[in-house]
C-alpha positions in Angstrom: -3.1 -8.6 24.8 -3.2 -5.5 23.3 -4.9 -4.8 19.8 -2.6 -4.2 17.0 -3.7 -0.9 14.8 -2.7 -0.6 11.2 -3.0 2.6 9.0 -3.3 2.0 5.5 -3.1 4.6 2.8 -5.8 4.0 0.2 -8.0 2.1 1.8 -11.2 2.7 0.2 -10.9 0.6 -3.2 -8.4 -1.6 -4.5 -5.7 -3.1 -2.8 -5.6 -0.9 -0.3 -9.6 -2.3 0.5 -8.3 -6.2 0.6 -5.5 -5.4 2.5 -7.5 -3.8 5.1 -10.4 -6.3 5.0 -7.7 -9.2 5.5 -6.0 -7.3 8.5 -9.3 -7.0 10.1 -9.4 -10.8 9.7 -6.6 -11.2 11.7 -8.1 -9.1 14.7 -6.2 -5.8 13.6 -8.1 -2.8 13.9 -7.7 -0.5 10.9 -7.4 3.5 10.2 -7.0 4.2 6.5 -7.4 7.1 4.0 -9.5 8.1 1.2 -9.1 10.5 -1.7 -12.3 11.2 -2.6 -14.9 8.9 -1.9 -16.5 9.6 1.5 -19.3 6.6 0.4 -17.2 4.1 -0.4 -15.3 4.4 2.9 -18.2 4.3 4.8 -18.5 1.2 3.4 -15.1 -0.3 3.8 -15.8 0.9 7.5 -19.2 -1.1 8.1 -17.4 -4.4 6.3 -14.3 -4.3 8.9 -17.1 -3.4 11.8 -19.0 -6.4 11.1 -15.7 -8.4 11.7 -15.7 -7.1 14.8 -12.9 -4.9 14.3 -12.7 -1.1 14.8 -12.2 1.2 11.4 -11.9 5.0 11.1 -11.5 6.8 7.8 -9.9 9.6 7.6 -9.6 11.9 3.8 -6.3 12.6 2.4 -4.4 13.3 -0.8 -1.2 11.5 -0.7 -0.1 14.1 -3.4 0.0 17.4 -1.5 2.7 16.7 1.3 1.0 20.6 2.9 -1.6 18.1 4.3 0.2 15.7 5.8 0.8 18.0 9.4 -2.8 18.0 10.1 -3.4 14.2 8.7 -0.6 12.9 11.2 -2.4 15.1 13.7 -6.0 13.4 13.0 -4.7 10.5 13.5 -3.2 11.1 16.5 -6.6 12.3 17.8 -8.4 9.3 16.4 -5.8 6.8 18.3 -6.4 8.9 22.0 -10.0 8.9 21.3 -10.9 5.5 20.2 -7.9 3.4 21.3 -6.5 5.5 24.1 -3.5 5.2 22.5 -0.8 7.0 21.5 1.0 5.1 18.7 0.0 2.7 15.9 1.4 -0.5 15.0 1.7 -1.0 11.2 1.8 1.0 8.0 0.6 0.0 4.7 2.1 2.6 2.3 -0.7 1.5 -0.6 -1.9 4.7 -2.3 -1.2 5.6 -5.7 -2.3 6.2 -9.0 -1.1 5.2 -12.9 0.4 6.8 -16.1 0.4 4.8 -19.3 2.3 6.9 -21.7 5.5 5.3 -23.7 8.5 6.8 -22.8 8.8 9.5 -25.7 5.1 10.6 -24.4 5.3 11.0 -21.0 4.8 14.5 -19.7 6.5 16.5 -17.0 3.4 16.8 -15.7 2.4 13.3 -15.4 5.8 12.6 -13.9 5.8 15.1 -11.4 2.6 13.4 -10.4 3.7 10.3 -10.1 6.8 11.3 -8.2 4.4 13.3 -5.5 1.9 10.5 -5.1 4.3 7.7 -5.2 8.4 8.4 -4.2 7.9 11.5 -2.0 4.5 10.5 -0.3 6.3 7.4 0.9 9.2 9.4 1.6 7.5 12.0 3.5 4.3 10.8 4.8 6.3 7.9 6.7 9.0 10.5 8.0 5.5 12.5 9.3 4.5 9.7 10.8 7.0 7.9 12.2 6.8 9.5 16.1 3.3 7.8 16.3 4.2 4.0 14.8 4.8 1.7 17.7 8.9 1.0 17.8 8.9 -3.2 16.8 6.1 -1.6 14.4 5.5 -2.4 10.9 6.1 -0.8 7.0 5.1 -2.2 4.2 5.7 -0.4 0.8 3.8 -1.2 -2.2 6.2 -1.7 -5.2 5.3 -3.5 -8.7 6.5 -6.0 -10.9 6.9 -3.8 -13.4 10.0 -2.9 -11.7 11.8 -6.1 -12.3 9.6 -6.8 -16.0 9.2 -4.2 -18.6 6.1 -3.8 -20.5 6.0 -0.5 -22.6 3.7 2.4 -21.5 4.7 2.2 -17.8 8.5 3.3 -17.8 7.3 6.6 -15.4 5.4 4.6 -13.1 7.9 1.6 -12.7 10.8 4.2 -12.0 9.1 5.5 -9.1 8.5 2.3 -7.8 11.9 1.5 -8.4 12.5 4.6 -6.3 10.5 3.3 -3.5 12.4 -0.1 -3.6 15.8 1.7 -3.2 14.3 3.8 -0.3 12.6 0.8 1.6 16.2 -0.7 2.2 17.5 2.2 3.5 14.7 2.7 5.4 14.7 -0.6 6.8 18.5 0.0 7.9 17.8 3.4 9.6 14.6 2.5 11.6 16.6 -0.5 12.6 17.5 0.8 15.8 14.3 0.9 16.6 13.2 -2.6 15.9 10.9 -0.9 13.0 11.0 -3.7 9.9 10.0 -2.0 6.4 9.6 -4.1 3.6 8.8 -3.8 -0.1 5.5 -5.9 -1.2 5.5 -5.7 -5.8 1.7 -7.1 -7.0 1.9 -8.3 -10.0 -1.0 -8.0 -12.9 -4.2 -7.8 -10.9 -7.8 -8.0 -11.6 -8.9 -4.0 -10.2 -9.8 -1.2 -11.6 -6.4 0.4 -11.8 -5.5 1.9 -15.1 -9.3 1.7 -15.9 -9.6 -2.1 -15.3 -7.5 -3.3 -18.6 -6.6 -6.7 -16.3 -9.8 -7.4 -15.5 -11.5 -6.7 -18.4 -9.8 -7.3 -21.2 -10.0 -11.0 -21.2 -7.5 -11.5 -24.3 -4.5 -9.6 -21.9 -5.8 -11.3 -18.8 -5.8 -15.0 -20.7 -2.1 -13.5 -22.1 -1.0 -12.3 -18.8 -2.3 -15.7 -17.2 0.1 -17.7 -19.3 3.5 -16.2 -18.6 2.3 -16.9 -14.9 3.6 -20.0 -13.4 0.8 -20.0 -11.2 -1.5 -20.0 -14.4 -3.8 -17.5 -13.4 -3.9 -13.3 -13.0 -3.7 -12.2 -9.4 -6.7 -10.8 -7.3 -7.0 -8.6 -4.7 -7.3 -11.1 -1.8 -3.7 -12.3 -3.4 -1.8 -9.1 -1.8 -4.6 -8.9 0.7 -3.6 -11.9 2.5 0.1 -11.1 2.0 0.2 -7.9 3.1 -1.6 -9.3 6.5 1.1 -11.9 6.9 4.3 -9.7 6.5 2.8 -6.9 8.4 2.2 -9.6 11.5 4.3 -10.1 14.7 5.5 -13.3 13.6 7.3 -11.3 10.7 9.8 -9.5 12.8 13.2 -10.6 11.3 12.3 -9.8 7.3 13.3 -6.7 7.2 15.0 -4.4 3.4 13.2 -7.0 1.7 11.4 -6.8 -1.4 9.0 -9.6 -2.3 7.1 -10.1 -5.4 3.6 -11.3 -4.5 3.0 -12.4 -8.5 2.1 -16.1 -8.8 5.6 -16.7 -10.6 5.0 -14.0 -13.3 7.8 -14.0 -16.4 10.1 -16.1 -14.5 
């Protein structure tokens, strides 16, 4: 049986980490990108090799699209070279970065930034992509809560997701032909350091937070970890334009 591959964007930290950690747990071998932190992916890479698993890192900024020829063409090297492969089987469309501003506050600059790292990095990274993802492959784009709930400050940041829920389906019916299945997974509050940690710190939001949850608790990383390995698995070929809320039963 061949091995399944899975690139995930934003792998170093986060849930871009768990995700990858979890895959590896299911015998997936793992490339996935890093901003900035050459460490820290070394050591997401040693965790997934001690599973067994093969990992490869590779730097890029999700935010300048000008990059994107050459990423798509490392890792189209790193498949020939340590897979003798030419395609990959799954992609995790994970990284990303926060605004909170209220509505009246936000800046053109901060939206253009969320519209390169978010809406047009999914848009255009995938589309750079797509001639080296397996056809009965995987996508999986990362959504939030926040855009079916509103809580104020993250109106910029929710409409891009919003964007990237509106895309997925359309996605999904285009790469149809092709037996390609792309999905929307929305976290909802999660203990991380995204937006400097306020969910996992602040225990007066997380206890708040934890009691409009049906589940009764704030998510954590192994949460979307674990769900992001089951919907990007074989056995999940016929959800497809989907968008599913991985949030304990938050504001129901």
């Amino acid at each position: 049986m061949t091995t399944r591959i899975a690139l995930v964007t934003g792998g170093s930290r986060g849930l871009g980490r768990s995700s990858a950690l979890h895959l590896a747990d299911r015998g997936v071998d793992v490339i996935f990108t890093y901003k900035s932190s050459a460490e820290a992916a070394r050591a997401v890479v040693e965790e997934i090799e001690r599973k067994d698993r093969k990992a490869i890192a590779l730097p890029l900024d999700v935010g300048d699209s000008a990059a994107y020829p050459a990423f798509a063409d490392a890792v189209k090297s790193a498949l020939a070279k340590h897979w003798q492969r030419e395609r990959f089987d799954a992609l995790l469309n994970n990284a990303g970065t926060g605004v909170y501003a209220s509505f009246a506050e936000t800046t053109e600059a901060q939206f253009d930034e969320l519209v390169r790292v978010h809406l047009k990095a999914t848009m255009f990274l995938t589309q750079r992509l797509l001639p080296l993802i397996e056809d009965g492959g995987r996508i999986l784009n990362v959504s939030t809560g926040l855009a079916r709930f509103t809580f104020p400050g993250y109106a910029a940041y929710a409409a891009m997701k919003g964007g990237i829920e509106v895309l997925t389906r359309y996605m999904a019916k285009e790469l149809g032909p092709r037996k390609i299945t792309v999905n929307t997974l929305a976290p909802g509050a999660i203990e991380t350091d995204f937006g400097g940690g306020v969910v996992r710190d602040n225990k007066q939001l997380n206890q708040q937070i934890a009691g409009m949850t049906a589940l009764g608790r704030v998510g954590v990383p192994d949460d979307i970890g674990d769900a992001v390995a089951l919907l990007l698995a074989p056995e999940a070929a016929w959800i497809t334009g989907q968008r599913i809320e991985v949030s304990g039963g938050m504001l129901l």
